[in-house]
C-alpha positions as CSV (number, residue, x, y, z in Angstrom):
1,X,-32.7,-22.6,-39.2
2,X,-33.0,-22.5,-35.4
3,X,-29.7,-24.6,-35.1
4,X,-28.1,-22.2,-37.0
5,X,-29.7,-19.0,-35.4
6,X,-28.4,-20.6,-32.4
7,X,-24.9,-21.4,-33.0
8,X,-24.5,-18.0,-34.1
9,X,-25.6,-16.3,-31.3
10,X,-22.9,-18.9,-29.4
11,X,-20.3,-17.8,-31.7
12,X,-20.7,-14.6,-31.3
13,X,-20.7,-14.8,-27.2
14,X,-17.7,-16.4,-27.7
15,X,-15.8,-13.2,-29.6
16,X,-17.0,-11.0,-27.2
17,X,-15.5,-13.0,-23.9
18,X,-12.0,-12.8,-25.9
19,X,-12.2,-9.0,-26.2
20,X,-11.2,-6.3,-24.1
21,X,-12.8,-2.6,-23.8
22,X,-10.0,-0.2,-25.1
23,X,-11.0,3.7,-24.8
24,X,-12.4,3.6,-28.4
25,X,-14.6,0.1,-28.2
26,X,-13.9,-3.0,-28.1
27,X,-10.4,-4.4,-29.7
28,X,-9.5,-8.3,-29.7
29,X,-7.2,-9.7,-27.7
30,X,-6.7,-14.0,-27.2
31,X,-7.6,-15.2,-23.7
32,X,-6.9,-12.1,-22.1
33,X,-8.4,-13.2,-18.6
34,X,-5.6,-15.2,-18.3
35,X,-3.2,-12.6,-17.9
36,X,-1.5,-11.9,-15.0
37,X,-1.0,-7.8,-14.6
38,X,1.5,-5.9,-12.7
39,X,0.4,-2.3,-12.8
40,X,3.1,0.6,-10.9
41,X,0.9,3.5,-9.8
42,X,3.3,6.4,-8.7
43,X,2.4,9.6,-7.4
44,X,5.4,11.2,-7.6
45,X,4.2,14.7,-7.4
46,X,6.5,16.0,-5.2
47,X,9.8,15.5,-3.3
48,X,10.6,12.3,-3.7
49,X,9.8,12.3,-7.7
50,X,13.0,11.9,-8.0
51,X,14.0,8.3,-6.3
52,X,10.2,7.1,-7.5
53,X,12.0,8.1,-10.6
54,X,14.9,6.0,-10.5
55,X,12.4,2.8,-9.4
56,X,11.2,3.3,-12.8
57,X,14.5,3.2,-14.3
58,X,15.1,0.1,-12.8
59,X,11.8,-1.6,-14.4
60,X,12.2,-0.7,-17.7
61,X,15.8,-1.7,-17.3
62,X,15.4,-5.2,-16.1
63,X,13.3,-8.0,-17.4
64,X,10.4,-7.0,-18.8
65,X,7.6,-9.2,-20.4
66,X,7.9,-10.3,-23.5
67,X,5.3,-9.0,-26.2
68,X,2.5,-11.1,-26.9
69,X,3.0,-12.9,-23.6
70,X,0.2,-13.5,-20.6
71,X,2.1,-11.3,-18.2
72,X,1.7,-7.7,-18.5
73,X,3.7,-5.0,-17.0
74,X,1.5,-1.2,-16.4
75,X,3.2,1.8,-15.7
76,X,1.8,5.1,-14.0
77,X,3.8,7.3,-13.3
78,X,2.9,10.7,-12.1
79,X,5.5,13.1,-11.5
80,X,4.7,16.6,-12.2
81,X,1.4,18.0,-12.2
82,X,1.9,20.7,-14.6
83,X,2.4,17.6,-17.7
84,X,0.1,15.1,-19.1
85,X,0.8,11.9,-17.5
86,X,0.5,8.2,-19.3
87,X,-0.5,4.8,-17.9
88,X,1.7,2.9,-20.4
89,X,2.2,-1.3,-21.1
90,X,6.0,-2.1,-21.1
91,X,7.1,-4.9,-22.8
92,X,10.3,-6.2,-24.7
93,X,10.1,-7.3,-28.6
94,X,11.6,-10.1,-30.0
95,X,14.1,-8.3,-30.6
96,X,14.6,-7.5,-26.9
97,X,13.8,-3.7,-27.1
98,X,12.0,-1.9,-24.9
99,X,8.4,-1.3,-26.4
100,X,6.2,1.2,-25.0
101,X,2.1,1.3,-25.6
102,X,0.3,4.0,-24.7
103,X,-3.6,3.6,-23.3
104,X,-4.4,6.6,-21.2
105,X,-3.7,10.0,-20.4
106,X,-4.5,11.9,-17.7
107,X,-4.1,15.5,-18.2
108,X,-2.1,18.4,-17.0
109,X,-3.3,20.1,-13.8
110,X,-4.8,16.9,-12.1
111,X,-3.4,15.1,-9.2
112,X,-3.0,11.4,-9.7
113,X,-4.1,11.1,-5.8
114,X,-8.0,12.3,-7.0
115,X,-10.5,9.1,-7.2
116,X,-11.8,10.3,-10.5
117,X,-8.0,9.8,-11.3
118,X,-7.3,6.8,-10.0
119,X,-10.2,5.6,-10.4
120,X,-9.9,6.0,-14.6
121,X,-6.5,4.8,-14.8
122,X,-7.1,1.7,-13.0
123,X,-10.1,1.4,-14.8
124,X,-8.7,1.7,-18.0
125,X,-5.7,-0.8,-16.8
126,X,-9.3,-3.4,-16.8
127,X,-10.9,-2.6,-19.5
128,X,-7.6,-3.2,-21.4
129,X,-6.3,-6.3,-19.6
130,X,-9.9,-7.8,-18.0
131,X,-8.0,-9.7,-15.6
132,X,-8.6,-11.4,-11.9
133,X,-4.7,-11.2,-11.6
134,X,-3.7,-8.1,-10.7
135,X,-1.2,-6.5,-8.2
136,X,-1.3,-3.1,-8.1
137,X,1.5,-1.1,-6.5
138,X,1.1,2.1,-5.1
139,X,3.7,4.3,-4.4
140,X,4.3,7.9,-3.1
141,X,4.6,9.8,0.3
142,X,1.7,9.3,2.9
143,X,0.9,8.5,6.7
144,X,-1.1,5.7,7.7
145,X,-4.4,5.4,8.1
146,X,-4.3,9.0,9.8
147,X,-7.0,11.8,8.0
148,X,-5.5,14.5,5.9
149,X,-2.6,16.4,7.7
150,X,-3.0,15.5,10.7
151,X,0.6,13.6,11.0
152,X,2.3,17.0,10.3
153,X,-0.1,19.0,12.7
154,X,-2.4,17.4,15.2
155,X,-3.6,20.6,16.1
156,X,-4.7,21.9,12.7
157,X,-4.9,18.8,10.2
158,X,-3.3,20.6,7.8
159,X,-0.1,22.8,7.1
160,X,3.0,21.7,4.9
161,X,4.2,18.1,4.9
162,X,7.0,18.5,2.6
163,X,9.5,18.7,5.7
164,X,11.9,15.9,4.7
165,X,15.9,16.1,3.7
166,X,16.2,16.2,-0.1
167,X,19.3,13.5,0.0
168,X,18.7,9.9,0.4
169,X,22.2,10.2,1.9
170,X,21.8,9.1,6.3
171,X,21.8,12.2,8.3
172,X,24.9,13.5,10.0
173,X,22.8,14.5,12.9
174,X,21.4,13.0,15.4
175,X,17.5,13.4,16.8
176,X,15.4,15.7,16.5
177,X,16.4,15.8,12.7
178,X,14.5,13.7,9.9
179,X,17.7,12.0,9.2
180,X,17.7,9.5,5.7
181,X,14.7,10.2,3.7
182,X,11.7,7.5,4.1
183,X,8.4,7.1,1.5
184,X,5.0,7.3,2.4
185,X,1.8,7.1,0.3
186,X,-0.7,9.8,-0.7
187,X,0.6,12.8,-0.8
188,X,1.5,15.1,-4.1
189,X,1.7,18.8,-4.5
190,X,-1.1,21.0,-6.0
191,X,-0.4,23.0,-9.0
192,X,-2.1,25.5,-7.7
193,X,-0.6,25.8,-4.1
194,X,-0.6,23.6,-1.0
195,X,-0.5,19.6,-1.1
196,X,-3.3,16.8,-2.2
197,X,-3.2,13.9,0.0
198,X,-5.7,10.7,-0.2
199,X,-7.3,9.0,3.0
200,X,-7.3,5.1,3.1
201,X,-11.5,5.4,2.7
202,X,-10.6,7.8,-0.3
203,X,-8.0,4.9,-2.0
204,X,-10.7,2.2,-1.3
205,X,-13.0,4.0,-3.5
206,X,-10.9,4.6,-6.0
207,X,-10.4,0.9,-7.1
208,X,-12.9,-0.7,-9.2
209,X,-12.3,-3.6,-9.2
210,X,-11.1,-6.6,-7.3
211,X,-7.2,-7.3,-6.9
212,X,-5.2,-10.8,-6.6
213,X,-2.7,-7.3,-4.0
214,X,-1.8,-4.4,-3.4
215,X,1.9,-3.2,-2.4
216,X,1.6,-0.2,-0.4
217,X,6.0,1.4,-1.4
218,X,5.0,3.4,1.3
219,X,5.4,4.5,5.2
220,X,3.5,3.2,8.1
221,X,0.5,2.0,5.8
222,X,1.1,-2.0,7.8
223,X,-1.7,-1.1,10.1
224,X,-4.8,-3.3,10.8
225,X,-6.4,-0.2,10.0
226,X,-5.5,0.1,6.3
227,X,-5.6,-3.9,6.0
228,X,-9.2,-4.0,7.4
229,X,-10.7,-0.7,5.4
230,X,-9.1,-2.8,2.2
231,X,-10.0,-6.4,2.6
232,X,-12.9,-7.0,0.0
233,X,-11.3,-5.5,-2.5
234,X,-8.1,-7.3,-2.3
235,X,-6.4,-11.1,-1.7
236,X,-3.2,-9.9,0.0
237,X,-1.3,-6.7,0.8
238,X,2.2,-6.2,1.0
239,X,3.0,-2.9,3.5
240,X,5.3,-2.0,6.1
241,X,4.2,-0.8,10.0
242,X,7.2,1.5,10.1
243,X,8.2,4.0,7.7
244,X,10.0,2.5,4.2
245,X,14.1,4.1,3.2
246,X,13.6,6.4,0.2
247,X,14.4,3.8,-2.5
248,X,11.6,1.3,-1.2
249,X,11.1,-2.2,-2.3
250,X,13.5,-4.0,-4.8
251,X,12.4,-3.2,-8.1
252,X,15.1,-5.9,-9.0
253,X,12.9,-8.7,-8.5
254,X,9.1,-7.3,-9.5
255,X,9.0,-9.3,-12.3
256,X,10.9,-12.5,-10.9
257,X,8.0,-12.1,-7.5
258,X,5.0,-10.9,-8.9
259,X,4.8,-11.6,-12.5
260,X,6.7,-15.5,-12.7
261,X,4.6,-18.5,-12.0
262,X,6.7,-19.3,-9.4
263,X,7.1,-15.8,-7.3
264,X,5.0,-14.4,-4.8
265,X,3.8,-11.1,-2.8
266,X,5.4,-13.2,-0.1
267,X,8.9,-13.2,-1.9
268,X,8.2,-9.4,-2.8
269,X,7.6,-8.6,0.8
270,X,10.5,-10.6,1.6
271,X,13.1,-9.4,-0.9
272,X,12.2,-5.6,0.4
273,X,13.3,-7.0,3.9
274,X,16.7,-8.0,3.0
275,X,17.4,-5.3,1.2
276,X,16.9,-2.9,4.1
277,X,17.3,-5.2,7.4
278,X,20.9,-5.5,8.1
279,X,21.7,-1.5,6.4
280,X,23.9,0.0,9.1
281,X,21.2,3.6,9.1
282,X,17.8,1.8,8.0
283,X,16.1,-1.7,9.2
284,X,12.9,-2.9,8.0
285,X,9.7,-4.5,8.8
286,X,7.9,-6.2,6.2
287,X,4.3,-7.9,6.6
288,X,2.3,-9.8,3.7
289,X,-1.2,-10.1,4.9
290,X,-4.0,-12.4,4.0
291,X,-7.4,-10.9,3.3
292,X,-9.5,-13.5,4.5
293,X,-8.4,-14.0,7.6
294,X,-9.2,-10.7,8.9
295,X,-12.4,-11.2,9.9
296,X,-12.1,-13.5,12.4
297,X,-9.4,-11.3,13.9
298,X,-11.7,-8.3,13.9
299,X,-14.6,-10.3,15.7
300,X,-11.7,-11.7,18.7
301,X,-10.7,-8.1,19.0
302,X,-14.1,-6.9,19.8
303,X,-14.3,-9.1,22.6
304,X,-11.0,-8.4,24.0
305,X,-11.6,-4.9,23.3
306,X,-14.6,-5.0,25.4
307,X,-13.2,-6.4,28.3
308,X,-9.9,-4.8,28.8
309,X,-11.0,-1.4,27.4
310,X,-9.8,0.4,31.0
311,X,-6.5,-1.3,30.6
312,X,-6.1,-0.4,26.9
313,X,-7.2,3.5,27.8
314,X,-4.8,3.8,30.8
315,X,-1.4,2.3,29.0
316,X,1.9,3.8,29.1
317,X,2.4,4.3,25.4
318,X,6.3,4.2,25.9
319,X,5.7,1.0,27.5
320,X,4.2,-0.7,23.8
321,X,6.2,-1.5,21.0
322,X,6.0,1.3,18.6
323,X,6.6,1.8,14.9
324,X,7.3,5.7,14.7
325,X,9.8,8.7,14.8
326,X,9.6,11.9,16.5
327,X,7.0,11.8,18.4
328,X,4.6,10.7,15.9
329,X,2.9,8.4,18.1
330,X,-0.4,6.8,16.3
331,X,1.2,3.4,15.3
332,X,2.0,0.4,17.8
333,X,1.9,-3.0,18.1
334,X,-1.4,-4.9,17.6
335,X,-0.4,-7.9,19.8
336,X,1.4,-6.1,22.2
337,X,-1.2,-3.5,23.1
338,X,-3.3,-6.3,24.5
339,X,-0.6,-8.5,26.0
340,X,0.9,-5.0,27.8
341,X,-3.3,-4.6,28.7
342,X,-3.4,-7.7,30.7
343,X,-5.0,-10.7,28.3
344,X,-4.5,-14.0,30.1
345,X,-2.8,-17.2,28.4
346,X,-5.5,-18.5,26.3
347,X,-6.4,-15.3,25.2
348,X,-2.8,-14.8,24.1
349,X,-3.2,-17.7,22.3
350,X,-6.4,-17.0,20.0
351,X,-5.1,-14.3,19.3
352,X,-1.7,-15.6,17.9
353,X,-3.9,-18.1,15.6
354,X,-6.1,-15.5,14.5
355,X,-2.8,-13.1,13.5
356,X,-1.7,-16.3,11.9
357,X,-4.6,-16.6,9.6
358,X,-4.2,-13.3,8.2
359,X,-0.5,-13.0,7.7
360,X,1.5,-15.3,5.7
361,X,4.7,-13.2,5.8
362,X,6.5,-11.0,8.6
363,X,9.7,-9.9,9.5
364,X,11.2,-7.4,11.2
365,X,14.6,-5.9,12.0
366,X,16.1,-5.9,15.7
367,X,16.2,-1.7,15.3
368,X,14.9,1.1,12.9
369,X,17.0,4.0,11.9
370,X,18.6,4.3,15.5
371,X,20.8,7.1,14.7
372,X,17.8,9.9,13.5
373,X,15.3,9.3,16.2
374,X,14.4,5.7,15.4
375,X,13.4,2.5,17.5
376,X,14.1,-0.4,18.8
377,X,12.1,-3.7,17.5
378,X,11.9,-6.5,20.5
379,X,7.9,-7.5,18.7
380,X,6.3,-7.8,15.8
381,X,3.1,-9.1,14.8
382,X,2.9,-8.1,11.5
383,X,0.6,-5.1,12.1
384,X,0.5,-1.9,13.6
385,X,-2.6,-0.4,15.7
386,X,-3.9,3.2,16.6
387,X,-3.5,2.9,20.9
388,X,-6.3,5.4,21.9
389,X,-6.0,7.0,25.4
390,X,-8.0,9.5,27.5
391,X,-5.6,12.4,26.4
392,X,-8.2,15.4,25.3
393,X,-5.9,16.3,22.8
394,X,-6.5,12.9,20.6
395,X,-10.6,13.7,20.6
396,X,-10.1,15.1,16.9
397,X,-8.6,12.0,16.2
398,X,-10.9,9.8,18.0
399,X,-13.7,11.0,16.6
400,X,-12.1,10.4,12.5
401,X,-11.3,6.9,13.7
402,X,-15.0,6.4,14.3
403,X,-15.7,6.2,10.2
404,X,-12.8,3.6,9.8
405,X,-14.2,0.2,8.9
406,X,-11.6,-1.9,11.4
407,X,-13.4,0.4,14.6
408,X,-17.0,0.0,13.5
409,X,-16.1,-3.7,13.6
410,X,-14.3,-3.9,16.8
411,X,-15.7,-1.0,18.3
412,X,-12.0,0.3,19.8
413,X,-12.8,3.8,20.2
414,X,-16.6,4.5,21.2
């Protein structure tokens, strides 16, 4: 009687590690912790909806997973505040039609850059696909690491960001205009008036669970900053230092990189590359970065940190390799603050083996979007930096880039 009391209860442990949590209870699915998952998050809110728009248009065009498969395909896309919006599982019959399942709704009025949002739909994502395989790509306007407004107006923090062209067609003009259109992350316009935007210490509380990457389809996110506040809940992360052309990464091969046992965030970091690097009016830089490794990076750059802290404060900023437009100067070179501060041979060489650790993937064009108040690219690390100074206009600043993770590790600013 035992024996049999016992194999029960085994038997029954081993239904419920098949089965998945939908929104109603449980509901059966066959090894789903094998399945790798793929799940588009767009906050499209705003005034790019439109080429987030045709991104999506390229998924559900191209080759999809087949149903009943071990790779799944999520889509989120929010793109207009005042309409219920649907995290949805895209697949392809055997027929080879487009399928679509519903498994969440988020309703009218909410912004899909609030936590309890994002939050939900990526938890819901879990609950129906319990897998350690998934890449979640996050798309939308933004700006770094930088706290809410404050890229559009130092001064105030706030005011409205929505200042870019409306064609993805390159600018006529010269600097100071915005020239082509670039996309950012984390930033969607209220219903109600005004814009939502999310911080980096917001978006890193807003995931529940751990990720195999993220892909940040977004501007000037490829900072240490970002990288650092994100790596326990991550393996990689695919980003850009400087700002990313309208249309973003090649949806052409999400399937081929991140889903197929053969791709890689690597190859999706690399196929954005070349499909922006050699465009007469746009460039690229492209970084893939290793969680693990980040660490021992942050505990070299306390030291160095330390000792050439004078040197760092009293830099030329026009004299370091930047990664910004028009004037927006909060993003430079990791390496090439501390080589332009003075760090000595050996030094230069730690450091190179620590960056190595952590990034498995970087490229970079020789310019970026010249013609509309761009830059020139003579190094690349793989990741920006905030370069502090003893300016009294950046003591706002200073003191927000206190509660960032990488600076209570490395103690940059104090």
């Amino acid at each position: 009687m035992k024996l049999k009391k016992l194999f029960s209860l085994f038997f029954f442990l081993a239904i419920l590690a098949g089965c998945e949590r939908g929104e109603m209870g449980y509901s059966f699915t066959d090894n789903a912790l094998e399945s790798d998952v793929v799940i588009f998050y767009a906050a499209a809110a705003n005034d790019i909806s439109y080429l987030i728009g045709g991104n999506i248009k390229t998924v559900k065009s191209g080759s999809l997973p087949q149903e009943g498969s071990k790779k799944v395909l999520l889509l989120f896309p929010h793109m207009d505040s005042s309409n219920p919006s649907y995290l949805q599982n895209i697949k392809r019959d055997e027929y080879g039609a487009l399928k679509i399942d519903t498994l969440y709704t988020v309703e009218a009025g909410r912004s899909a850059l609030e936590v309890e949002v994002m939050r939900a739909v990526l938890q819901s994502a879990y609950n129906n696909f319990p897998s350690s395989n998934f890449t979640l790509i996050l798309s939308s306007h933004g700006t770094g690491w930088l706290p809410k407004g404050y890229y559009n107006n130092p001064e105030t923090g706030g005011g409205n960001i929505f200042y870019m062209k409306k064609s993805a067609e390159p600018s006529s003009y010269t600097f100071p205009q915005f020239g082509p259109i670039t996309k950012t992350f984390g930033i969607e316009q209220s219903l109600y008036g005004g814009t939502l935007e999310m911080e980096i210490t917001d978006l890193a509380s807003a995931i529940p669970m751990h990720l195999k990457c993220i892909v940040f389809d977004a501007c000037l996110l490829g900072g240490v900053e970002v990288a650092y506040e994100l790596r326990n809940l991550c393996d990689k992360i695919c980003f850009s230092s400087a700002e990313v052309p309208g249309r973003g990464y090649n949806y052409d091969v999400l399937t081929s990189e991140l889903l197929a046992d053969d791709g890689t965030p690597e190859g999706f970091s690399k196929a954005y590359f070349d499909l922006w690097s050699e465009h007469p009016d746009y460039g690229a830089t492209s970084t893939t970065v290793v969680c693990n490794g980040l660490h021992n990076l942050a505990t070299l750059c306390k030291e160095l940190f330390e000792k050439y802290r004078t040197e760092i404060f009293e830099l030329r900023k026009e004299n370091v390799q930047g990664f910004y437009r028009l004037n927006h100067h909060f993003f430079f070179d990791l390496e090439d603050i501390l080589v332009k501060a003075g760090i000595d041979a050996s030094e230069k060489a730690a450091l190179k083996d620590a960056l190595d650790a952590c990034i498995s993937y970087k490229e970079a064009s020789p310019s970026f979007m010249l013609g509309s108040g761009g830059f020139r690219i003579n190094t690349f690390c793989g990741m920006s930096m905030y370069l502090p100074s003893s300016d009294i206009r950046t003591v706002r600043l200073d003191g927000f880039y206190k509660t960032l993770a990488w600076n209570k590790a490395t103690e940059l600013v104090k």
